[in-house]
C-alpha positions as a printed Julia matrix, in Angstrom:
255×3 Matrix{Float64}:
 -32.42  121.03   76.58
 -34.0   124.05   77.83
 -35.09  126.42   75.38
 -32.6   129.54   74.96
 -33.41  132.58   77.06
 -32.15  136.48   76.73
 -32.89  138.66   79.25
 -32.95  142.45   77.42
 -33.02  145.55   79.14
 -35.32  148.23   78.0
 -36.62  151.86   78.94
 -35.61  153.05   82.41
 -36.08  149.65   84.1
 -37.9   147.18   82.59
 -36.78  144.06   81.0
 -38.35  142.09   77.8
 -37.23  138.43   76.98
 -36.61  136.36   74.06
 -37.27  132.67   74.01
 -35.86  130.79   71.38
 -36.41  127.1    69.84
 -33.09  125.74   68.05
 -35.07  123.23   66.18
 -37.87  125.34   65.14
 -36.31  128.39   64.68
 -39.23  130.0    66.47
 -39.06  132.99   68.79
 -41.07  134.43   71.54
 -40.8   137.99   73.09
 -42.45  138.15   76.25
 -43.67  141.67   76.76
 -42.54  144.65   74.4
 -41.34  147.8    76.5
 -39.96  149.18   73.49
 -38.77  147.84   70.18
 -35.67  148.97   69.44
 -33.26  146.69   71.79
 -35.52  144.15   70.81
 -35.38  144.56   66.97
 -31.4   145.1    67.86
 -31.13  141.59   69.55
 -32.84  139.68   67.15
 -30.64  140.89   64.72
 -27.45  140.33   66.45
 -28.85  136.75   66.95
 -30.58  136.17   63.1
 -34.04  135.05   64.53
 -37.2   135.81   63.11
 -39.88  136.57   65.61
 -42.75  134.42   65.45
 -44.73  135.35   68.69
 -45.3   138.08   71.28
 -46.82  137.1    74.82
 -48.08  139.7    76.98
 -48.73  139.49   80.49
 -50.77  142.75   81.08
 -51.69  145.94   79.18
 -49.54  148.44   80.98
 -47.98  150.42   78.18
 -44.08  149.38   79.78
 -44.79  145.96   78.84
 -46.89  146.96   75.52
 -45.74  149.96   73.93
 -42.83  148.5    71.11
 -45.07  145.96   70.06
 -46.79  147.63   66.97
 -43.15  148.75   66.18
 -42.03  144.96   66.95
 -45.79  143.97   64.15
 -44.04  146.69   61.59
 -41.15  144.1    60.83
 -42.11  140.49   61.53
 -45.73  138.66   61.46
 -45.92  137.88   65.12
 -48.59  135.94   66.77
 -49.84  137.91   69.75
 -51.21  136.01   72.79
 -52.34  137.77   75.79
 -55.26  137.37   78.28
 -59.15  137.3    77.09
 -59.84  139.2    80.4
 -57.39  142.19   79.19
 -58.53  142.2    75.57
 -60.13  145.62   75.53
 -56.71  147.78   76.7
 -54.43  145.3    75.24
 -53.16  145.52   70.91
 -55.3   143.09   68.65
 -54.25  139.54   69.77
 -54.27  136.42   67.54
 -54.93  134.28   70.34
 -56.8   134.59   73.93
 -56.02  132.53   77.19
 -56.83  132.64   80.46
 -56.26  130.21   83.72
 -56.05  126.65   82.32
 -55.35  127.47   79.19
 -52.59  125.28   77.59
 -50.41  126.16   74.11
 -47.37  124.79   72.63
 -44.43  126.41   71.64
 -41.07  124.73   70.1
 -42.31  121.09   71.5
 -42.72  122.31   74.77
 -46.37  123.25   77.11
 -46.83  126.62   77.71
 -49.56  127.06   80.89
 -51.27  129.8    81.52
 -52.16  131.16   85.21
 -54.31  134.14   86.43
 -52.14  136.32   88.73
 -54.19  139.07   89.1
 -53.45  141.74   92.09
 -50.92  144.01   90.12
 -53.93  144.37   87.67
 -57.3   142.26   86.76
 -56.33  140.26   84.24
 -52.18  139.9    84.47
 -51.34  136.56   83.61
 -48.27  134.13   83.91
 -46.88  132.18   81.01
 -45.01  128.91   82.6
 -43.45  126.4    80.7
 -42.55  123.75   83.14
 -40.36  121.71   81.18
 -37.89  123.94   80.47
 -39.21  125.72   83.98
 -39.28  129.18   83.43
 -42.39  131.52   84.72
 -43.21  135.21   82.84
 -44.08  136.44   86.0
 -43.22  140.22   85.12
 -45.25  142.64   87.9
 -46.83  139.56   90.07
 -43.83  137.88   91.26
 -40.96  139.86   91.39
 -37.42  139.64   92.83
 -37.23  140.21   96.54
 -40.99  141.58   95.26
 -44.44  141.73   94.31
 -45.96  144.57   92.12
 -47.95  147.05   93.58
 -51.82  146.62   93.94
 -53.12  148.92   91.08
 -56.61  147.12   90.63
 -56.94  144.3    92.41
 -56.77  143.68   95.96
 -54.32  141.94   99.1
 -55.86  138.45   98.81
 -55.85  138.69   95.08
 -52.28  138.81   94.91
 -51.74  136.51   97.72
 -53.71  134.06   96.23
 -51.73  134.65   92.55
 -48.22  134.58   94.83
 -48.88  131.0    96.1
 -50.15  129.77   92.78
 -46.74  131.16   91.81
 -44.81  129.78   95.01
 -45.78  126.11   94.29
 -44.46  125.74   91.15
 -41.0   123.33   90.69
 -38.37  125.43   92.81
 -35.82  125.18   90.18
 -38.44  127.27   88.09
 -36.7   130.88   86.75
 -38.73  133.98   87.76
 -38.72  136.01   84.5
 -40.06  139.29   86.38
 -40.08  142.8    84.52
 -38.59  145.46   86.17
 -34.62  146.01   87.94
 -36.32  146.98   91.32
 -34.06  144.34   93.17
 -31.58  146.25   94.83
 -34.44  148.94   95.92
 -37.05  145.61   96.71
 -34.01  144.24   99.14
 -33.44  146.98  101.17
 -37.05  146.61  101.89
 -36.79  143.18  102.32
 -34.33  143.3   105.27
 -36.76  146.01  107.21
 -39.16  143.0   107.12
 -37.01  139.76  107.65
 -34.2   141.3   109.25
 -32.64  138.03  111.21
 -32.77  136.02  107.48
 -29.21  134.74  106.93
 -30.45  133.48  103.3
 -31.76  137.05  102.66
 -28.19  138.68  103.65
 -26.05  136.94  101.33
 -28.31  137.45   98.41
 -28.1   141.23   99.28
 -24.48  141.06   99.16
 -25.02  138.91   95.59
 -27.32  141.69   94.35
 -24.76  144.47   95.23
 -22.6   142.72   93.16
 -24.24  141.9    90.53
 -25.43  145.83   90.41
 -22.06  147.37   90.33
 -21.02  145.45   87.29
 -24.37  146.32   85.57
 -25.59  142.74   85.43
 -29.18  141.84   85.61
 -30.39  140.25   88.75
 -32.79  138.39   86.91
 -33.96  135.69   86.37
 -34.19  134.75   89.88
 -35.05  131.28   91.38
 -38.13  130.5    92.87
 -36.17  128.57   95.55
 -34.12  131.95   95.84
 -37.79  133.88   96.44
 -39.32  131.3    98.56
 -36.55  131.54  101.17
 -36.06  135.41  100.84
 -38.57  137.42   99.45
 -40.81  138.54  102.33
 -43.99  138.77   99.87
 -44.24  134.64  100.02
 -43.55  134.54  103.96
 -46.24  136.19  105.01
 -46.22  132.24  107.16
 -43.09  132.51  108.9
 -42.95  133.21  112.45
 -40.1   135.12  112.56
 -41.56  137.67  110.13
 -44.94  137.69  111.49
 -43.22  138.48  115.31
 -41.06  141.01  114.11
 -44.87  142.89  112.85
 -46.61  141.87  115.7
 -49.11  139.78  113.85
 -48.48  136.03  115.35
 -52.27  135.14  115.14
 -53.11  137.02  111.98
 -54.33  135.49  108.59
 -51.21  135.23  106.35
 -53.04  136.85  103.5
 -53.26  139.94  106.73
 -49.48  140.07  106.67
 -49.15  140.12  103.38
 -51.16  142.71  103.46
 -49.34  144.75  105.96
 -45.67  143.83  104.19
 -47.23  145.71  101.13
 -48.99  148.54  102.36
 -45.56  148.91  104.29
 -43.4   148.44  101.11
 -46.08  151.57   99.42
 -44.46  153.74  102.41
 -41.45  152.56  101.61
């Protein structure tokens, strides 16, 4: 069995997630927006928090977790790369790294682009991905520090992974991310529907993550910087893919 996921709201946008092991009892919040709905869910739920996992130092994904250290004795794992601007971790990983958490592999990938140093936590048994600002749905975060063929390269590290895997991204930019999408890859059938699913999903409040990687693979333009169709519609038939990626983001910053 999978291990349990929540998907929690926080601040403005943002989401957190809690990862729990049954047998264990353990519990792993990946990235800390804010403590409160955090602290609130754990509650709700009687778990003790055992470990916080952060994918980059930007204070929305960083900020509760000295509020989060105030009530439990949380193991914090985060990327040696970041360990200047991130809080005092308890354990350093980078690319290749491997952990364990509740009997299961946790693997560790560089996805710089948003920033140096971001970093995905996978766990490809259970297949999820803590993607938060690399892969996103319908999207890819913007290119604070590092550069096009940075993220490219992080997005098709990301891309190859099982397509059942759930994209646990960190921000509600969906509904914004697919009328974007559609300026791009306006002819996609797949990328339609979802639209429609997202609209509904939005007007009853409901997350619209997790999303599948299959899902992202067939709609979100950021990982088809290949297809012909999209690379007609911009003119760019001979260009390098990690060129039209390129162009779909700097278009997407105009946005």
């Amino acid at each position: 069995m999978p291990l349990e996921l929540v998907t929690l709201p926080a601040l403005s946008d943002n989401y957190a997630y809690l990862l729990h092991d049954t047998a264990s009892g353990d519990t792993a919040c990946i990235d800390a927006p804010e403590a409160a709905p955090i602290l609130a869910e754990l509650a709700k739920r009687g778990w003790s928090l055992t470990d916080i996992w952060l994918t980059h130092h930007h204070h929305d994904h960083t900020g509760g977790v000295d509020d989060l250290l105030d009530h439990y004795d949380a193991k914090v794992t985060g990327a040696a790369a970041d360990r200047h601007r991130l809080p005092s971790l308890n354990r350093e990983v980078s690319e290749g790294d491997a952990f364990k958490f509740g009997g299961e592999i946790v693997e560790i990938l560089d996805v710089s682009g948003h920033t140096d140093g971001h970093i995905a936590f996978v766990l490809p048994e259970s297949r999820y991905a803590f993607t938060a600002d690399s892969l996103m749905a319908l999207g890819c975060g913007r290119l604070f520090e590092g550069t096009a063929a940075q993220m490219w390269e992080s997005l098709q590290k990301l891309a190859a992974l099982d397509p059942e895997t759930l994209i646990c991204s960190g921000h509600e930019y969906t509904h914004t991310n697919a009328q974007f999408a559609i300026t791009i890859d306006p002819d996609n059938q797949d990328l339609k529907d979802r639209i429609d699913r997202i609209g509904s999903l939005r007007d009853q409040n409901k997350p619209t993550v997790p999303s599948k990687l299959s899902d992202e693979v067939a709609t979100n333009p950021f990982l088809r910087a290949t297809d012909p169709e999209i690379r007609a519609h911009l003119n760019m038939i001979g260009a390098e893919p990690v060129e039209v990626f390129a162009e779909i983001r700097a278009r997407k910053d105009r946005f």
